[in-house]
Structure formats: C-alpha cells, structure tokens
N, C-alpha and C positions, 0 to 999 in steps of 0.2 A: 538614092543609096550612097553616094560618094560624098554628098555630104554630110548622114548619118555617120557615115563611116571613117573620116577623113583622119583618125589615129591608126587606118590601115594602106588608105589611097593616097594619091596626091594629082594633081591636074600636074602635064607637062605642055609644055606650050616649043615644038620644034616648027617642024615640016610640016608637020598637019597636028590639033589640038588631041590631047591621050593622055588614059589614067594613067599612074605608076605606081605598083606599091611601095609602099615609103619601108627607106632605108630602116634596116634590122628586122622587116619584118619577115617572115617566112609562109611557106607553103604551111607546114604544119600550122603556123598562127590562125591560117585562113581555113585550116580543116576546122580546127578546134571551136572556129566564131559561128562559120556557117554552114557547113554539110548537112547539118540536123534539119535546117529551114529550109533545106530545099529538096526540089522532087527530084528523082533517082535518074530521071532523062539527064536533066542538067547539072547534076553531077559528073555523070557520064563524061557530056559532052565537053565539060573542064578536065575532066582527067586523060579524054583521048590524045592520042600519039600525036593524028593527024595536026589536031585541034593544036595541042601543047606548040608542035613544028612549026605551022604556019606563022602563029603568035611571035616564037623566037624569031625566027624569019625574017621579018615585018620591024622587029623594033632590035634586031640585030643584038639579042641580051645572050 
C-alpha cells in the first residue's frame, strides 16, 4: 500500500523506520481516497480517540 500510495505517504528513517504522511497532505485527503474501501471496524479504529493519542504520542506530532 505505501508504495501504491506514495503521493500520500512517505517512509521516515529516525529511531525506528515509519510512514509519514507527506507534507500538505491532510486528514480529509485520506477520507476522500480511502474510507470507501475500507470496512467500518477499521475505519473506526483510525478515527478512535485512543487510537488517534497513542499514534500522536509515539511520533510526538
């Protein structure tokens, strides 16, 4: 997928190797490409509080 995708992602290479979404891109960009294609669990599970927290957390954004 991240290589399909790589006009939304980018590889980061710090502390440990991680996607990023690439500069200007937005939350809404990523509703607009993929919410449709995917099942309602994992939807969910991108849009949870917990979920969203722990992510910022972790890569300190």
């Amino acid at each position: 997928m991240f290589r399909n995708y790589s006009d939304f992602f980018e590889a980061i290479d710090e502390e440990e190797a991680a996607i990023k979404l690439r500069e200007g891109k937005t939350v809404e960009d990523l509703k607009e490409k993929f919410r449709t294609y995917k099942a309602f669990d994992l939807i969910s599970a991108y849009m949870a509080e917990t979920t969203v927290g722990i992510l910022y957390a972790k890569y300190n954004c």
